[in-house]
mmCIF file of the N, C-alpha and C atoms, coordinates in Angstrom:
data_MODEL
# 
_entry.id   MODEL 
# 
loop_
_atom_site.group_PDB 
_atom_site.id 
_atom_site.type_symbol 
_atom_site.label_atom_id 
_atom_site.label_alt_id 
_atom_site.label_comp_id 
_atom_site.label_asym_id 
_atom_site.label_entity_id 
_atom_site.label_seq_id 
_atom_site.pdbx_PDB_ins_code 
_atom_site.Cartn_x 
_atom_site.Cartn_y 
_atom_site.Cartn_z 
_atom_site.occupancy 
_atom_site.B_iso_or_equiv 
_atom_site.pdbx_formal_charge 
_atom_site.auth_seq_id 
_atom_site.auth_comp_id 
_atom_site.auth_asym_id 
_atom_site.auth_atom_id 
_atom_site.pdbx_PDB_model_num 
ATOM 1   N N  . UNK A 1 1  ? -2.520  -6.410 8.795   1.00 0.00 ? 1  UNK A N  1 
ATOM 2   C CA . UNK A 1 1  ? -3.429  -5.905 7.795   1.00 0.00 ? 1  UNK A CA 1 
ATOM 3   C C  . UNK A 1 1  ? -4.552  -6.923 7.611   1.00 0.00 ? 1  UNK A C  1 
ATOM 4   N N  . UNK A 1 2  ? -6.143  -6.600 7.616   1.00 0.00 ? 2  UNK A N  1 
ATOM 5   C CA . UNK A 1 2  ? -6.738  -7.285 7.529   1.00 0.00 ? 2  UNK A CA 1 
ATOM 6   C C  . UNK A 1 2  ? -7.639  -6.822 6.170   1.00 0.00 ? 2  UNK A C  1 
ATOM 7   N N  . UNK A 1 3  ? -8.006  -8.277 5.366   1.00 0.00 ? 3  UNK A N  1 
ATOM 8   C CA . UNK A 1 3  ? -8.595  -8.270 3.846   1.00 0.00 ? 3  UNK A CA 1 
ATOM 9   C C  . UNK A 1 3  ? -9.382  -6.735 3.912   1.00 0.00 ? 3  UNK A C  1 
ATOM 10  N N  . UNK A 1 4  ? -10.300 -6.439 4.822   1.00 0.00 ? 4  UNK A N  1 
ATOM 11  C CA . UNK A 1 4  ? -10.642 -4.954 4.672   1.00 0.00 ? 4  UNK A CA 1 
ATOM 12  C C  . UNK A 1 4  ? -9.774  -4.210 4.159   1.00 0.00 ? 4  UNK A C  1 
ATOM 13  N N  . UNK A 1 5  ? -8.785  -4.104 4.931   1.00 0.00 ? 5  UNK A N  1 
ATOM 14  C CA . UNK A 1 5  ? -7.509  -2.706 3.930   1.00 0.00 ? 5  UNK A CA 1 
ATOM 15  C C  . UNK A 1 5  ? -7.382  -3.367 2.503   1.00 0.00 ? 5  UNK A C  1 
ATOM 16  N N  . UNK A 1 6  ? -6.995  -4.613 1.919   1.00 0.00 ? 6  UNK A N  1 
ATOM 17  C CA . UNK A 1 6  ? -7.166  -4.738 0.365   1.00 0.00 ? 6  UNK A CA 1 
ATOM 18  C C  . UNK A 1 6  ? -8.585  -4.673 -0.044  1.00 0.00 ? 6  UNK A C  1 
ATOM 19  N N  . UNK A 1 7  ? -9.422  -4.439 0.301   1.00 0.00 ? 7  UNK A N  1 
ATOM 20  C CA . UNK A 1 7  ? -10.855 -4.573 -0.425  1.00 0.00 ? 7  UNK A CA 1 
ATOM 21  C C  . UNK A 1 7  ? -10.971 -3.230 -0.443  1.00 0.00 ? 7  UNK A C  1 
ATOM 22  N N  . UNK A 1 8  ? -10.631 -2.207 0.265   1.00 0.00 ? 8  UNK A N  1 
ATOM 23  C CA . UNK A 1 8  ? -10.698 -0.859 0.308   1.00 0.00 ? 8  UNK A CA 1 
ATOM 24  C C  . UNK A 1 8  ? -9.961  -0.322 -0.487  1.00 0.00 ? 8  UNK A C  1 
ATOM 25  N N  . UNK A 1 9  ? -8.431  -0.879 -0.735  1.00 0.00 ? 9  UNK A N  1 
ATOM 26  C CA . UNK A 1 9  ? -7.638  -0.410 -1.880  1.00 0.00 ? 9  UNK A CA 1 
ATOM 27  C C  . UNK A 1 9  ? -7.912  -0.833 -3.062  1.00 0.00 ? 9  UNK A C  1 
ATOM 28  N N  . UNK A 1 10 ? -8.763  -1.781 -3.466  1.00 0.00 ? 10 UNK A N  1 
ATOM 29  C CA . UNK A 1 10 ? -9.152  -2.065 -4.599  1.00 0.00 ? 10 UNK A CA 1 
ATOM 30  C C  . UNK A 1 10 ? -10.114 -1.027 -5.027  1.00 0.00 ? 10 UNK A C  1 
ATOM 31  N N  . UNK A 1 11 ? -11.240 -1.170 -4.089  1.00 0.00 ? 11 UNK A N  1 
ATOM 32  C CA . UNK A 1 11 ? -12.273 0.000  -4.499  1.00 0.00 ? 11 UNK A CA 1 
ATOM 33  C C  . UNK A 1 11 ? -12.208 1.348  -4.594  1.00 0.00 ? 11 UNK A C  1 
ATOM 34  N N  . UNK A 1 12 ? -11.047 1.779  -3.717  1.00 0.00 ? 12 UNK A N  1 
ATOM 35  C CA . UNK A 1 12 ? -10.256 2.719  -4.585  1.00 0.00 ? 12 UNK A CA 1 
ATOM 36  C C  . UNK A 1 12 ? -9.802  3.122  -5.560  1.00 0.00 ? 12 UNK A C  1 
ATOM 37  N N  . UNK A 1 13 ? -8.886  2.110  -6.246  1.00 0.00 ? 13 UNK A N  1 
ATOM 38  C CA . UNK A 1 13 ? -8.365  2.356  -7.374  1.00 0.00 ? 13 UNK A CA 1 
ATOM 39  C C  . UNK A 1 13 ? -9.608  2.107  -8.177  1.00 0.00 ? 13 UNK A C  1 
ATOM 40  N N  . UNK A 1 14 ? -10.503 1.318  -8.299  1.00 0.00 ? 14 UNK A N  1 
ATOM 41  C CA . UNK A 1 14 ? -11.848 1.540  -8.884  1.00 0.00 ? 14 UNK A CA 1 
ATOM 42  C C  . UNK A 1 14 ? -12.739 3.006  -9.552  1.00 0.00 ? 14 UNK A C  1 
ATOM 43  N N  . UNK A 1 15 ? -12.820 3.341  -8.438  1.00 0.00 ? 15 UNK A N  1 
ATOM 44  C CA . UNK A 1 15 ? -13.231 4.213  -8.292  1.00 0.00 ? 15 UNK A CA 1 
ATOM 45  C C  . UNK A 1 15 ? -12.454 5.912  -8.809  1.00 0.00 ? 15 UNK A C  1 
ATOM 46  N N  . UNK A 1 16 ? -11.028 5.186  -9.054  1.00 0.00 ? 16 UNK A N  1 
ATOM 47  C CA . UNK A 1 16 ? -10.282 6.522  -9.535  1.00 0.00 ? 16 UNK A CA 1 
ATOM 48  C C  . UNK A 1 16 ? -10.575 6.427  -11.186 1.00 0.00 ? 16 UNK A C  1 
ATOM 49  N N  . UNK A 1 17 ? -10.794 7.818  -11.564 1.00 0.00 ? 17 UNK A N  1 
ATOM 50  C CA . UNK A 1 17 ? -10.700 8.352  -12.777 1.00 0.00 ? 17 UNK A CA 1 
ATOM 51  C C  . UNK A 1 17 ? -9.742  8.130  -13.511 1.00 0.00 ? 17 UNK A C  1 
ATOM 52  N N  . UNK A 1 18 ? -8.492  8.323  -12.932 1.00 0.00 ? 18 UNK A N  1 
ATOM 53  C CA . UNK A 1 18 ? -6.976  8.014  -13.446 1.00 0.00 ? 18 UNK A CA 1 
ATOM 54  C C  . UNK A 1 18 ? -6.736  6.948  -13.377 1.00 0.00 ? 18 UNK A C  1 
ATOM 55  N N  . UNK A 1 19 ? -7.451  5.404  -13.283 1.00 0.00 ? 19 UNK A N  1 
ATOM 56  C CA . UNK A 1 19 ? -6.677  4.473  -13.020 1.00 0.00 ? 19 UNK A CA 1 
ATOM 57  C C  . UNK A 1 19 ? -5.492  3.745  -14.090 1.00 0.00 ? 19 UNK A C  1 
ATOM 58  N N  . UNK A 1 20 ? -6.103  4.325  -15.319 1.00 0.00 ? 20 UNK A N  1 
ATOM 59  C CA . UNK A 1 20 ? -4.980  3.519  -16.269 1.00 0.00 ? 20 UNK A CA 1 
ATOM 60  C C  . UNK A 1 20 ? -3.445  4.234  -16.126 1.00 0.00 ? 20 UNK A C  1 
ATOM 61  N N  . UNK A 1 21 ? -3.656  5.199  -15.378 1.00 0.00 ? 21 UNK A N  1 
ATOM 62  C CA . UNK A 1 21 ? -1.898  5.394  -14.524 1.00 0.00 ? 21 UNK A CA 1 
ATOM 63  C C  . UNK A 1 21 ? -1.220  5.054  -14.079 1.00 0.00 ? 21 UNK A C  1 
ATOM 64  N N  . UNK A 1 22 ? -2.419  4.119  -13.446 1.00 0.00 ? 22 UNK A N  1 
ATOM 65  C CA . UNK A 1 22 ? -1.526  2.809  -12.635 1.00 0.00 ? 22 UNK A CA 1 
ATOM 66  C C  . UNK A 1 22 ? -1.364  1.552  -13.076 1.00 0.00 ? 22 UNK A C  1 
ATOM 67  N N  . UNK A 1 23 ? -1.601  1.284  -14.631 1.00 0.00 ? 23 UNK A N  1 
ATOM 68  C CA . UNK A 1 23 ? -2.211  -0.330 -14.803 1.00 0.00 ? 23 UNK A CA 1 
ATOM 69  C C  . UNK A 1 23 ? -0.303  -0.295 -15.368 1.00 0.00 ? 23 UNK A C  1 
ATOM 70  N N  . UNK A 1 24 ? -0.449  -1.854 -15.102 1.00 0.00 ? 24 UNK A N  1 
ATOM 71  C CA . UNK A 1 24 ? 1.364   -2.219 -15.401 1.00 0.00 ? 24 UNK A CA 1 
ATOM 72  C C  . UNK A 1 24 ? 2.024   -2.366 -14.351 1.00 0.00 ? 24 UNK A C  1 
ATOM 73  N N  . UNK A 1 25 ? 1.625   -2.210 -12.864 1.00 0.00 ? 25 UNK A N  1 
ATOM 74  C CA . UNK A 1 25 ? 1.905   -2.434 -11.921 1.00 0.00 ? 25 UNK A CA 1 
ATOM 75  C C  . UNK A 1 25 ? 1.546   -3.036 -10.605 1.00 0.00 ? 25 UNK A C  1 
ATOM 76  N N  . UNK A 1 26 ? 2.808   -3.506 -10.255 1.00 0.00 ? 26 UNK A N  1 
ATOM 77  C CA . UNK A 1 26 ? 2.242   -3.829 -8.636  1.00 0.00 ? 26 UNK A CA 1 
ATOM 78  C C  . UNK A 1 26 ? 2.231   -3.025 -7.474  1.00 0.00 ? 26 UNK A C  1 
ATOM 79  N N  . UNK A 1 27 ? 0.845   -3.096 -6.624  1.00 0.00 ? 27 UNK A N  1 
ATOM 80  C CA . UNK A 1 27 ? 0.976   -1.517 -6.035  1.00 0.00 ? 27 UNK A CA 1 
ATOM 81  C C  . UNK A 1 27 ? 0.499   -2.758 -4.463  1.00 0.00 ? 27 UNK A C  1 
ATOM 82  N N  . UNK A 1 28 ? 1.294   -1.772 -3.280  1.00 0.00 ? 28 UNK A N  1 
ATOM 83  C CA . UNK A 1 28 ? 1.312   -2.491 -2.485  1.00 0.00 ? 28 UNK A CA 1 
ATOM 84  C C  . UNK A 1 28 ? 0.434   -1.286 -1.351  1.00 0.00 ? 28 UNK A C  1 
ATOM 85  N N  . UNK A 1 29 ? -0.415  -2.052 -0.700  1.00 0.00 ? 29 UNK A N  1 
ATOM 86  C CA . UNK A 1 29 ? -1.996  -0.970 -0.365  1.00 0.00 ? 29 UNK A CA 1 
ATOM 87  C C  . UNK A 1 29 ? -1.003  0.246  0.673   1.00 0.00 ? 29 UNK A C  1 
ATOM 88  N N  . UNK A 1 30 ? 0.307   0.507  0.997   1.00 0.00 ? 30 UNK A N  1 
ATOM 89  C CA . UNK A 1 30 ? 0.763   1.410  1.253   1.00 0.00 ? 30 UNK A CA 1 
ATOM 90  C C  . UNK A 1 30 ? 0.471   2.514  1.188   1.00 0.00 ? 30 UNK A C  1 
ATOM 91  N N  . UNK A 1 31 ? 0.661   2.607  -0.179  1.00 0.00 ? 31 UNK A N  1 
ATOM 92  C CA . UNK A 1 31 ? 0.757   3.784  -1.536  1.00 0.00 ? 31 UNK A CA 1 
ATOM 93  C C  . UNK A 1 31 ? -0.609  4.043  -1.753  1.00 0.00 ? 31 UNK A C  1 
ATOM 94  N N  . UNK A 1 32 ? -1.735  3.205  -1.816  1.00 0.00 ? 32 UNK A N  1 
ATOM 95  C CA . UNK A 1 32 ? -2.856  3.376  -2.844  1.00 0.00 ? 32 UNK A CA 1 
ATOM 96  C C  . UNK A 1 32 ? -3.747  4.523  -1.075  1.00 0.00 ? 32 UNK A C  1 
ATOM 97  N N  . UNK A 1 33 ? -3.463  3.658  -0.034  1.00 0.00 ? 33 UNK A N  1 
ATOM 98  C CA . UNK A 1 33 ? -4.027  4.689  0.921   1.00 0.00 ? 33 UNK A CA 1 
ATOM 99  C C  . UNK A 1 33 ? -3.510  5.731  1.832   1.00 0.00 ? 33 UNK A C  1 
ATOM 100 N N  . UNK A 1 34 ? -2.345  5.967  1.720   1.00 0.00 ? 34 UNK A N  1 
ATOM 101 C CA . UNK A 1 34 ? -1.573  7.185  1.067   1.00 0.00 ? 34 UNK A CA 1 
ATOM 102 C C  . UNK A 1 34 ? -2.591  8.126  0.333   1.00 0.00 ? 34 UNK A C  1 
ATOM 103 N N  . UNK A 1 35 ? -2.651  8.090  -0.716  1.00 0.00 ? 35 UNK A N  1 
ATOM 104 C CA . UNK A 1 35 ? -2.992  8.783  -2.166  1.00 0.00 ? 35 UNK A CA 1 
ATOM 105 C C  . UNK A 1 35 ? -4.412  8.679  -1.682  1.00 0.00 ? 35 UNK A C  1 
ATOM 106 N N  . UNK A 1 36 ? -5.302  7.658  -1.364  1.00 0.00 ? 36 UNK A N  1 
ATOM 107 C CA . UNK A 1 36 ? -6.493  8.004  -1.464  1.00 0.00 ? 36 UNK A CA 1 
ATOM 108 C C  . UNK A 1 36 ? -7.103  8.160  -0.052  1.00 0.00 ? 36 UNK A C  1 
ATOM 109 N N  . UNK A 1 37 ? -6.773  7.760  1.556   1.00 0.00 ? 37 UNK A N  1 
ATOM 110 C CA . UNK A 1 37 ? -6.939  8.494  2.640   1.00 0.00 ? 37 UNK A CA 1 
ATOM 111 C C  . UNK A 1 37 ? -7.561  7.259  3.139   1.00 0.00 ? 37 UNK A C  1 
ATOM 112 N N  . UNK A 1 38 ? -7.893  5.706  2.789   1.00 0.00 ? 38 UNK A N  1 
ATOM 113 C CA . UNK A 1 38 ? -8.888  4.405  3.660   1.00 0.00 ? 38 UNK A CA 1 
ATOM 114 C C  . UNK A 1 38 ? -7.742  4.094  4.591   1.00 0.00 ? 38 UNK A C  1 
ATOM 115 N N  . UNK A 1 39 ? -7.915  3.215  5.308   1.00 0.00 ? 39 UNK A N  1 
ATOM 116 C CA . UNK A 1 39 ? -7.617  2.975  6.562   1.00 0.00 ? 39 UNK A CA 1 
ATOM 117 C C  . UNK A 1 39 ? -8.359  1.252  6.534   1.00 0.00 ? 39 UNK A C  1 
ATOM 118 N N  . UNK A 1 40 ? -7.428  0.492  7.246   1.00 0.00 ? 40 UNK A N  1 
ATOM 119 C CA . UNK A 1 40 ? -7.837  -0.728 7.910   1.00 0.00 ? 40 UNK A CA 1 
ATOM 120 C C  . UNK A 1 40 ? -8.916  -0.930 8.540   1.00 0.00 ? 40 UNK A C  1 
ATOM 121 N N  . UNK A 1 41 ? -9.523  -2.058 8.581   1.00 0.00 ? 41 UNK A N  1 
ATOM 122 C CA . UNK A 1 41 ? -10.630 -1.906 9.714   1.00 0.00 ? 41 UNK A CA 1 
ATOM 123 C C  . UNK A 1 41 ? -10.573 -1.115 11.275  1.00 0.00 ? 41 UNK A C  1 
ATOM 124 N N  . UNK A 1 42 ? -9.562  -1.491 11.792  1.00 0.00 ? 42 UNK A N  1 
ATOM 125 C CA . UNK A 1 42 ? -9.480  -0.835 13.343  1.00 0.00 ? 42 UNK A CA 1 
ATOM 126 C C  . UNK A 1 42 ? -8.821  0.488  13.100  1.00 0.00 ? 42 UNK A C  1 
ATOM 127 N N  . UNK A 1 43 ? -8.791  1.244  12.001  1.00 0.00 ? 43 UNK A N  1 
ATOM 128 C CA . UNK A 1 43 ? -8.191  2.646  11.839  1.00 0.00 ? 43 UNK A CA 1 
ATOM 129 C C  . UNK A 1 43 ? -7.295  3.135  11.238  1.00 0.00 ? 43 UNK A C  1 
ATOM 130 N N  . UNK A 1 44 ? -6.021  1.806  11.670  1.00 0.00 ? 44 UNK A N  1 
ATOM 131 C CA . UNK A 1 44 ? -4.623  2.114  11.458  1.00 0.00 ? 44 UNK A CA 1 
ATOM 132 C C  . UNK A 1 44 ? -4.599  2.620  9.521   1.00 0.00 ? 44 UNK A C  1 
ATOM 133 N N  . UNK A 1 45 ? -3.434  2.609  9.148   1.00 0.00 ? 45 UNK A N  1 
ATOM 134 C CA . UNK A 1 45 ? -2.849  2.353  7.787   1.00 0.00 ? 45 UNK A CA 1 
ATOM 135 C C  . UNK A 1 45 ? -1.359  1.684  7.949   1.00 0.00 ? 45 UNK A C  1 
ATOM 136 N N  . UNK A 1 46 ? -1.519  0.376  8.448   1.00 0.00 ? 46 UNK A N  1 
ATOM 137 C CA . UNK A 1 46 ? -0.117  -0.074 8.553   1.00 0.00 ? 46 UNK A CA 1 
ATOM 138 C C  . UNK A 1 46 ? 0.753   -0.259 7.022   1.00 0.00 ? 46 UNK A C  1 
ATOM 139 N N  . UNK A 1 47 ? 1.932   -0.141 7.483   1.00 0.00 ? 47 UNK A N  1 
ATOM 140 C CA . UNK A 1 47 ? 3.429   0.208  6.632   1.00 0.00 ? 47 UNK A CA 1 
ATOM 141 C C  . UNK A 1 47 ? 4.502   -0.280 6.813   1.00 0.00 ? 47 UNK A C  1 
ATOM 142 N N  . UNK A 1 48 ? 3.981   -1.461 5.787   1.00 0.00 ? 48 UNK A N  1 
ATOM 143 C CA . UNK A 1 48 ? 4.962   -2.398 5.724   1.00 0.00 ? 48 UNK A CA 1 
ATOM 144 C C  . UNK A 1 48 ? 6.680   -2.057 5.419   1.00 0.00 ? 48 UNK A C  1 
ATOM 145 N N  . UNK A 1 49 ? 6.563   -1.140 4.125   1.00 0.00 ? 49 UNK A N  1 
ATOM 146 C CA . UNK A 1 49 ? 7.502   -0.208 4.035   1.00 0.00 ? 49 UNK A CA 1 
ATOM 147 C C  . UNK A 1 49 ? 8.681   0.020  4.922   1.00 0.00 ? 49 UNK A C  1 
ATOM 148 N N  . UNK A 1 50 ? 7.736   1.048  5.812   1.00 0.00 ? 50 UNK A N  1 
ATOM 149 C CA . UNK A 1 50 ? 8.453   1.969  6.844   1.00 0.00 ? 50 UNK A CA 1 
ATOM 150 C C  . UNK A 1 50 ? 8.634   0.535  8.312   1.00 0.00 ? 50 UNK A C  1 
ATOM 151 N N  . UNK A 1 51 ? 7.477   -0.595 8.040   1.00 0.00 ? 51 UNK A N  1 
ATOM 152 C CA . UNK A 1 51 ? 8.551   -1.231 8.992   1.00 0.00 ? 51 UNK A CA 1 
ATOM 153 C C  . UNK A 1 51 ? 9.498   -2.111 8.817   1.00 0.00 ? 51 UNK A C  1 
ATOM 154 N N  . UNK A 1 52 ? 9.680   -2.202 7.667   1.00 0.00 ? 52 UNK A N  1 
ATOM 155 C CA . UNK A 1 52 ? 10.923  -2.555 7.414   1.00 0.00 ? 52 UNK A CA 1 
ATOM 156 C C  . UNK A 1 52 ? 12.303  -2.200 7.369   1.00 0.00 ? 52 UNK A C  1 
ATOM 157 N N  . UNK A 1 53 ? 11.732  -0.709 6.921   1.00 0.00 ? 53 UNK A N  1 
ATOM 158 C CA . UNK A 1 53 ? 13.328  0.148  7.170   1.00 0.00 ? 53 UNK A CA 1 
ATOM 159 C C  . UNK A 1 53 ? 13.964  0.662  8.388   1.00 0.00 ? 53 UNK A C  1 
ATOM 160 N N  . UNK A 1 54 ? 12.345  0.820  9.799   1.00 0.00 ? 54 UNK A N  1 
ATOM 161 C CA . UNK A 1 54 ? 12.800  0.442  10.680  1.00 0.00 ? 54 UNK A CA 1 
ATOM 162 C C  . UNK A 1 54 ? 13.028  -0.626 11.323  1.00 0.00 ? 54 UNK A C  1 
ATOM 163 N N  . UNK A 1 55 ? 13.254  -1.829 10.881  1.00 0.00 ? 55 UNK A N  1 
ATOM 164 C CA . UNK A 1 55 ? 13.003  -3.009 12.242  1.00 0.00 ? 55 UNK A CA 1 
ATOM 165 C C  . UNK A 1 55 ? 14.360  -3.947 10.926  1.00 0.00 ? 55 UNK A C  1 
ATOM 166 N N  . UNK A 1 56 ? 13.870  -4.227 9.624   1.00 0.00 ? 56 UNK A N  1 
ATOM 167 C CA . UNK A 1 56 ? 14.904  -5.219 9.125   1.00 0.00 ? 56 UNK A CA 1 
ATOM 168 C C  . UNK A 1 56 ? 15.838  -5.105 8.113   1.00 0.00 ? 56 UNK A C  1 
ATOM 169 N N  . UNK A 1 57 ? 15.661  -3.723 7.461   1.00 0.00 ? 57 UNK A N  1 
ATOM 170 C CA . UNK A 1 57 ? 16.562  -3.251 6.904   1.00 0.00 ? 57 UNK A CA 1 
ATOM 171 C C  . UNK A 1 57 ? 17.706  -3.514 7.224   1.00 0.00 ? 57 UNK A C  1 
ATOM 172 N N  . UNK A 1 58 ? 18.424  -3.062 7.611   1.00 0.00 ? 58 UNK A N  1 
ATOM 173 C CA . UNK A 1 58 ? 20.064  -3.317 8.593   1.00 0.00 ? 58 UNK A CA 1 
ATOM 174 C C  . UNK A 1 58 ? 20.459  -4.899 8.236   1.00 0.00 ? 58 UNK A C  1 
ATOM 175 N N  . UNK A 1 59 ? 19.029  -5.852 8.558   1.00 0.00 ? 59 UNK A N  1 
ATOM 176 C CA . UNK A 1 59 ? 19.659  -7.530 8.521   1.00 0.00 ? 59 UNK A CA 1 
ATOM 177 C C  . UNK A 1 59 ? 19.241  -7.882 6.963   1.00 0.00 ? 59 UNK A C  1 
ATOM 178 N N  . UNK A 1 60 ? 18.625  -7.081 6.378   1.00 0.00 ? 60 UNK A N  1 
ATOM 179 C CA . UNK A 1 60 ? 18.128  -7.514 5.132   1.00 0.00 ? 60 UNK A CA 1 
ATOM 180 C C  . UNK A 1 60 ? 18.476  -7.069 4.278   1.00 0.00 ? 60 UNK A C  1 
ATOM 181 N N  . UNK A 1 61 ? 18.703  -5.600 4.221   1.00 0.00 ? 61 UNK A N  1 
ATOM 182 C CA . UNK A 1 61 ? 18.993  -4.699 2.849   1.00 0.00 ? 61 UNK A CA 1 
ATOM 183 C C  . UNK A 1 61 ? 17.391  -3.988 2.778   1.00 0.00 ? 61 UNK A C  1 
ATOM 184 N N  . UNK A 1 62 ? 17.466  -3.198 2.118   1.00 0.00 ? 62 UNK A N  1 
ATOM 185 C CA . UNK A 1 62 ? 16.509  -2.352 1.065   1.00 0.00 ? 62 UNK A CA 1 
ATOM 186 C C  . UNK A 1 62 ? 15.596  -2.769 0.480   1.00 0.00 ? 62 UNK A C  1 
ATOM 187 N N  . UNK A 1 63 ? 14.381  -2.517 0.921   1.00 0.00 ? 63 UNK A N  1 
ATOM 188 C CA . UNK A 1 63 ? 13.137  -3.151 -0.211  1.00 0.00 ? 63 UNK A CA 1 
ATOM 189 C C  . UNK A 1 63 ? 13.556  -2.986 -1.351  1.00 0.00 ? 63 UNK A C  1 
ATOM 190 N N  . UNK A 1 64 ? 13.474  -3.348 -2.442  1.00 0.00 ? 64 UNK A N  1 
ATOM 191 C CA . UNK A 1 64 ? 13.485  -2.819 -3.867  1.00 0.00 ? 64 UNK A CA 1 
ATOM 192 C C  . UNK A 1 64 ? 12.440  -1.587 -4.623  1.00 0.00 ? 64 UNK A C  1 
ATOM 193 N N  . UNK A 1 65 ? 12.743  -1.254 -5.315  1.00 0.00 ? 65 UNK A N  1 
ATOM 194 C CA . UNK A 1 65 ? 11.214  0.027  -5.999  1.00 0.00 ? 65 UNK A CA 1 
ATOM 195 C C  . UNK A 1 65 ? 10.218  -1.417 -6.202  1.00 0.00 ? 65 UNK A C  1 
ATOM 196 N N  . UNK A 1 66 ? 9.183   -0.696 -6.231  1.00 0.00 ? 66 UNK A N  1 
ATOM 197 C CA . UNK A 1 66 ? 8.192   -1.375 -6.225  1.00 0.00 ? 66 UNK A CA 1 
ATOM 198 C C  . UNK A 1 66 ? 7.783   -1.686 -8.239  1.00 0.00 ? 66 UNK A C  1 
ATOM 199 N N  . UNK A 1 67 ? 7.704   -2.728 -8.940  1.00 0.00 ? 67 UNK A N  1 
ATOM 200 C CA . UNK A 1 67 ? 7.638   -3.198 -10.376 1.00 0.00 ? 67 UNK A CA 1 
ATOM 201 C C  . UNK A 1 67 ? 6.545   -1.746 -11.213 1.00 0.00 ? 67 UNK A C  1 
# 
């Protein structure tokens, strides 16, 4: 993930109408471009998430919900 994908999820949530929906939390740029459709500089939307549950889950356990 490069600072582009967080500068994009910031200005996202910026830019949302609803943001006090989200205030009280930690939001991990997963979710926020998900919901709002930005993308990394080279395209992707990498997922940290999903690679965890595929690749270290098993040696690690379960992310936790997110705060």
């Amino acid at each position: 993930m490069t600072p582009a994908c967080s500068g994009r999820a910031v200005a996202s949530l910026a830019a949302d109408p609803d943001i006090m929906a989200k205030t009280g939390r930690a939001l991990a740029t997963w979710g926020p471009y998900q919901e709002y459709g930005f993308t990394d500089a080279d395209g992707t939307q990498p997922d940290f998430a999903a690679h965890w549950a595929k690749n270290l889950e098993e040696q690690y356990r379960p992310l936790g919900d997110p705060l």
